[in-house]
C-alpha positions as CSV (number, residue, x, y, z in Angstrom):
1,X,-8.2,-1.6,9.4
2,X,-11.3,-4.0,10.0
3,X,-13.9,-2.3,7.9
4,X,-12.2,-0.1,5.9
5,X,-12.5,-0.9,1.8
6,X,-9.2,-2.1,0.7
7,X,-7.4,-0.5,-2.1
8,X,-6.2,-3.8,-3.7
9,X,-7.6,-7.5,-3.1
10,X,-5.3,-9.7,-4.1
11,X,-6.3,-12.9,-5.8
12,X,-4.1,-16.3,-5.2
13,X,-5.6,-19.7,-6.5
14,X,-4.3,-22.3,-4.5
15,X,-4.4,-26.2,-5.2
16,X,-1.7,-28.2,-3.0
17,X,1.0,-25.4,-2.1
18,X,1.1,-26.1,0.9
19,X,4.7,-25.1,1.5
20,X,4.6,-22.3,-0.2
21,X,1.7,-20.4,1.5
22,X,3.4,-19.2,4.5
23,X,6.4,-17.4,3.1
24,X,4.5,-15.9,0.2
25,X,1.7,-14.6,2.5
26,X,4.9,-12.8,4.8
27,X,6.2,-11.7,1.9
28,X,3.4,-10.2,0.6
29,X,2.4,-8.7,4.2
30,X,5.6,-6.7,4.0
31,X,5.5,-5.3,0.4
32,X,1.7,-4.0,0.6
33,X,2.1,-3.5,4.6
34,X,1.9,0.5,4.0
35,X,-1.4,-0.3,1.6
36,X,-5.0,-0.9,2.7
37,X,-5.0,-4.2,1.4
38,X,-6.7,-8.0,1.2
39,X,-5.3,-11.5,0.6
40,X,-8.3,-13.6,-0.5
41,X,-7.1,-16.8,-0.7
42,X,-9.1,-19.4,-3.0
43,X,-8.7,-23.0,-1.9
44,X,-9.1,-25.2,-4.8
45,X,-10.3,-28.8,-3.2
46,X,-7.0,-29.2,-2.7
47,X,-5.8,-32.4,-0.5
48,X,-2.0,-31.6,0.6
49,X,-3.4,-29.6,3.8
50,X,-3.6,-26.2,2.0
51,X,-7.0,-25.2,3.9
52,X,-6.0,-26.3,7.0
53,X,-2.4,-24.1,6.6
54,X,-4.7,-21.0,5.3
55,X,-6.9,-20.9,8.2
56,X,-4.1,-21.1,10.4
57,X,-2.1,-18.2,8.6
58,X,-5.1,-16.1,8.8
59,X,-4.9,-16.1,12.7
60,X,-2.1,-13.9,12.6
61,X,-3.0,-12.1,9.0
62,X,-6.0,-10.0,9.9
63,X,-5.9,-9.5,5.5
64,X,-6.4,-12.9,5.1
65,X,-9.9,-13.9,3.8
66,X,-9.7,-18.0,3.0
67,X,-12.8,-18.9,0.5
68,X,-12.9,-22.6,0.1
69,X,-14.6,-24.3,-3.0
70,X,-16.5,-27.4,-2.5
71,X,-14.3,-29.3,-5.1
72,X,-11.5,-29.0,-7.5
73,X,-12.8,-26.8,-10.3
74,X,-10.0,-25.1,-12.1
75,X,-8.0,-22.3,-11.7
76,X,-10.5,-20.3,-13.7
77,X,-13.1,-20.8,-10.9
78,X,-10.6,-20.1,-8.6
79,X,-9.5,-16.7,-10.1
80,X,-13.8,-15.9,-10.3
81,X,-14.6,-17.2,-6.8
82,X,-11.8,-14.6,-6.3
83,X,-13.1,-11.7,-8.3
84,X,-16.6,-12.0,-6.9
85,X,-15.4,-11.8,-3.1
86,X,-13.1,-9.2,-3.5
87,X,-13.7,-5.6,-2.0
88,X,-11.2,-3.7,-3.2
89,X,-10.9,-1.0,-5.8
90,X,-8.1,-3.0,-7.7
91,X,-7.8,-6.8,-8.0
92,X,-4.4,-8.4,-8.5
93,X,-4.0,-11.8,-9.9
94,X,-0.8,-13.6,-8.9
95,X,0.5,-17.4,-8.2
96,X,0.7,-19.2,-5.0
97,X,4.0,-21.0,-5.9
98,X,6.0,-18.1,-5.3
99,X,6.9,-17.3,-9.0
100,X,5.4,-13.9,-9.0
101,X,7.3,-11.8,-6.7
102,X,5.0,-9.2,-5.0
103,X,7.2,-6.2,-6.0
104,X,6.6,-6.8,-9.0
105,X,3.0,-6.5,-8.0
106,X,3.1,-3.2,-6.5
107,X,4.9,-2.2,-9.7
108,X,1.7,-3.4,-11.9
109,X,-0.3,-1.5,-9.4
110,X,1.1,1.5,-9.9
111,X,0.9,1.8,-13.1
112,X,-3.1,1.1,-13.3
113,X,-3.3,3.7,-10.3
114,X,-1.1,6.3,-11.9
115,X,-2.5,8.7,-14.6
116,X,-2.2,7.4,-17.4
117,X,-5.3,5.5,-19.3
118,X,-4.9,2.0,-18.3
119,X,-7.6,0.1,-16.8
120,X,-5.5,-2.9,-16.6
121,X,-1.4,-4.1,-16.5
122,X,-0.8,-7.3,-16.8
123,X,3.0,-9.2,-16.8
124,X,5.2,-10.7,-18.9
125,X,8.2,-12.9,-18.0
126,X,11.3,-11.6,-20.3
127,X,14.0,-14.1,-18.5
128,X,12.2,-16.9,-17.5
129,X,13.6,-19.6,-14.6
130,X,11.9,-22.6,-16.8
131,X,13.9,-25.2,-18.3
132,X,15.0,-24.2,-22.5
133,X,12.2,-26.7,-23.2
134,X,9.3,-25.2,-21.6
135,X,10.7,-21.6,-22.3
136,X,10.0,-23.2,-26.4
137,X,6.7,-24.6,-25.0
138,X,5.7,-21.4,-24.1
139,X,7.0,-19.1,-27.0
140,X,4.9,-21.5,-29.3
141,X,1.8,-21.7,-27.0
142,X,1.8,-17.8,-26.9
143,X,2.1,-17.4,-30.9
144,X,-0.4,-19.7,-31.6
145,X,-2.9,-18.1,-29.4
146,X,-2.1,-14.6,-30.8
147,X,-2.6,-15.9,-34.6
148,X,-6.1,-17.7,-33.6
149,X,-7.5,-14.8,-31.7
150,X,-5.9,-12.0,-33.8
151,X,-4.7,-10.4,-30.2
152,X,-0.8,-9.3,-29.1
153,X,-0.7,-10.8,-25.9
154,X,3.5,-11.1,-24.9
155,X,3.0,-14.0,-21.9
156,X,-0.6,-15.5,-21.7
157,X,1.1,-17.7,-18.8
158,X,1.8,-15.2,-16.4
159,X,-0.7,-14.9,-13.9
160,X,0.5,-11.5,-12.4
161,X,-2.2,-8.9,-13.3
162,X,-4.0,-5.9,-11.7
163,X,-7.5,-4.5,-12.8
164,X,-10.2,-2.3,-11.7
165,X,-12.3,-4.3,-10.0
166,X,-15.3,-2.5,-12.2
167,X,-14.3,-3.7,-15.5
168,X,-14.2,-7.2,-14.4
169,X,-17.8,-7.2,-14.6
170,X,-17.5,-6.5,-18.3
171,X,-15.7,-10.2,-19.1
172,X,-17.5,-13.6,-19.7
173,X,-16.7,-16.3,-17.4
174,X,-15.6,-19.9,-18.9
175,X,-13.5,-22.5,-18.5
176,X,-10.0,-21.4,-19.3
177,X,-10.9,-17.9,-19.5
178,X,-7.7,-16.8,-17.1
179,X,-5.2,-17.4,-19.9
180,X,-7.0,-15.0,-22.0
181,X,-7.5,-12.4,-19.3
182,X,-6.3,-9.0,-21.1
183,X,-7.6,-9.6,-25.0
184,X,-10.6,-10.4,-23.0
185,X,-10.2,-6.7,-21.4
186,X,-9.3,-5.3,-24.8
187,X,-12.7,-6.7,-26.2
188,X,-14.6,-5.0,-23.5
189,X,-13.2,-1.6,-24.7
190,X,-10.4,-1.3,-21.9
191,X,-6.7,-0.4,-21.9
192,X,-4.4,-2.4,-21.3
193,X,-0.7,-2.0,-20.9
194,X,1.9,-4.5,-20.5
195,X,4.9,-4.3,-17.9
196,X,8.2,-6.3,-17.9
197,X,8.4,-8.3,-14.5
198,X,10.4,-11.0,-12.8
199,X,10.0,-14.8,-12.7
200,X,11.5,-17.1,-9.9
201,X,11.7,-20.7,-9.4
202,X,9.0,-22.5,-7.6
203,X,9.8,-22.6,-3.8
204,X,8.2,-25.8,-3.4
205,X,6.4,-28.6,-4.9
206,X,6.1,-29.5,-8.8
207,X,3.9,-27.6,-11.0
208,X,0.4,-28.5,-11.4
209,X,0.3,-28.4,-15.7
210,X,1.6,-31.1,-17.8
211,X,2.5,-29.5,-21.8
212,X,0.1,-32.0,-24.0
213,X,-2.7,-31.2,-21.6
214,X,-2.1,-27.4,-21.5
215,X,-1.8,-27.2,-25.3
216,X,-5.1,-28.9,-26.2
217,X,-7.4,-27.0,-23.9
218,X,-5.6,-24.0,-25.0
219,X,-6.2,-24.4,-28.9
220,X,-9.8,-25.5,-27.7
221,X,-10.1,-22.3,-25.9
222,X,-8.2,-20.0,-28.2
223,X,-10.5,-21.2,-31.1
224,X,-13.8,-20.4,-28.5
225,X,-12.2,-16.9,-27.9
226,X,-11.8,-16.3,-31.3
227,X,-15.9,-17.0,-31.7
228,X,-16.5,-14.7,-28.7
229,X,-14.8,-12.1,-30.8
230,X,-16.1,-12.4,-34.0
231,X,-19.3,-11.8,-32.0
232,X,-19.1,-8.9,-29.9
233,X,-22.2,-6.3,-30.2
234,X,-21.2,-3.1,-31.4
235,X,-23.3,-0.4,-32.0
236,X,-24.1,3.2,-30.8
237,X,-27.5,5.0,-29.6
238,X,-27.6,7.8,-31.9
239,X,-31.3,8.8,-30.0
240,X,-33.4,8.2,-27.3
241,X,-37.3,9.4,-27.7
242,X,-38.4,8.6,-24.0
243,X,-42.5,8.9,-23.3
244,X,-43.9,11.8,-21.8
């Protein structure tokens, strides 16, 4: 209802899918249809028509909410721009390309809902769709990026995630800071729990991410997070004399 605080807002970045909006939006319409729930959509300069689909999807998907960046900035951006315009009591994190199935969402979400202590569930892709060498690419990126920041993280590249929106305000913000999403939580002091889900093939279009540019900016990153880490203030107020 117009209004009312959604339970769950969930995130897609979007940069040229322009194919792929329409059928993802449905398909996500009929999976959280029972829910209170938001789309918020972050355009990310792309130039394939994206926008113009978005704002005419949203006519007939009152859950809609387009935000438009001025220009290209990264998915990173895009997932923040997300974060800070979201309402709801959850935020979900997925991919516009129709990888992430929404089931699999709703599965995430009950998990961080239910009663257990996590603040956080994030993915990861057992069977992945990928061709044998991108499922190595992967496997090799993920190792190396546990050994650097000293975190067990099963699939850094899988964008499907759902968080209390509150603890998102614990996190830094930097380029590159989506791939490193839950250690990032775990620093912050939050559980986090990882769930098996599903990975389909693209619906349309050609993905975005070439390997040797991937691999460099992750190392760079990893190495940053690894700084960010080291670093972390800890330390307890054992008393408080307040003036009288």
């Amino acid at each position: 209802m117009k209004g009312e605080t959604p339970v769950v807002s969930i995130v897609l970045p979007v940069f040229n899918e322009h194919e792929n909006l329409a059928p993802l939006i449905a398909e996500i319409d009929s999976v959280f249809g029972r829910l209170s729930y938001e789309i918020v959509a972050v355009d990310d300069g792309s130039t394939d028509g994206s926008l113009r689909e978005l704002n005419r999807l949203r006519n007939d998907c009152q859950a809609l909410r387009v935000v438009s960046l001025e220009v290209h900035a990264g998915q990173s951006a895009a997932f923040v721009a997300g974060f800070e315009t979201a309402r709801g009591q959850y935020v979900m994190t997925m991919d516009a390309d129709g990888q992430n199935a929404p089931a699999d969402g709703l599965k995430l979400l009950d998990v961080v809902r239910g009663p257990g202590p996590a603040t956080a569930a994030v993915g990861y892709r057992r069977r992945l769709v990928d061709t044998r060498w991108k499922q190595i690419q992967s496997r090799i990126a993920n190792r190396v990026r546990d050994v650097i920041t000293g975190d067990d993280v099963r699939d850094t590249g899988c964008s499907l995630k759902v968080m209390r929106r509150a603890v998102l305000r614990q996190i830094p913000r930097f380029l590159g800071m989506h791939r490193f999403l839950p250690t990032l939580l775990r620093w912050a002091g939050e559980e986090v729990i990882e769930v098996e889900v599903g990975h389909r093939s693209r619906w349309y279009g050609r993905t975005k991410y070439g390997m040797w540019g991937r691999l460099w900016v992750g190392l760079r990153d990893a190495f940053g997070v690894r700084w960010l880490l080291k670093r972390r203030l800890v330390y307890r107020i054992l008393e408080d004399h307040k003036m009288e």
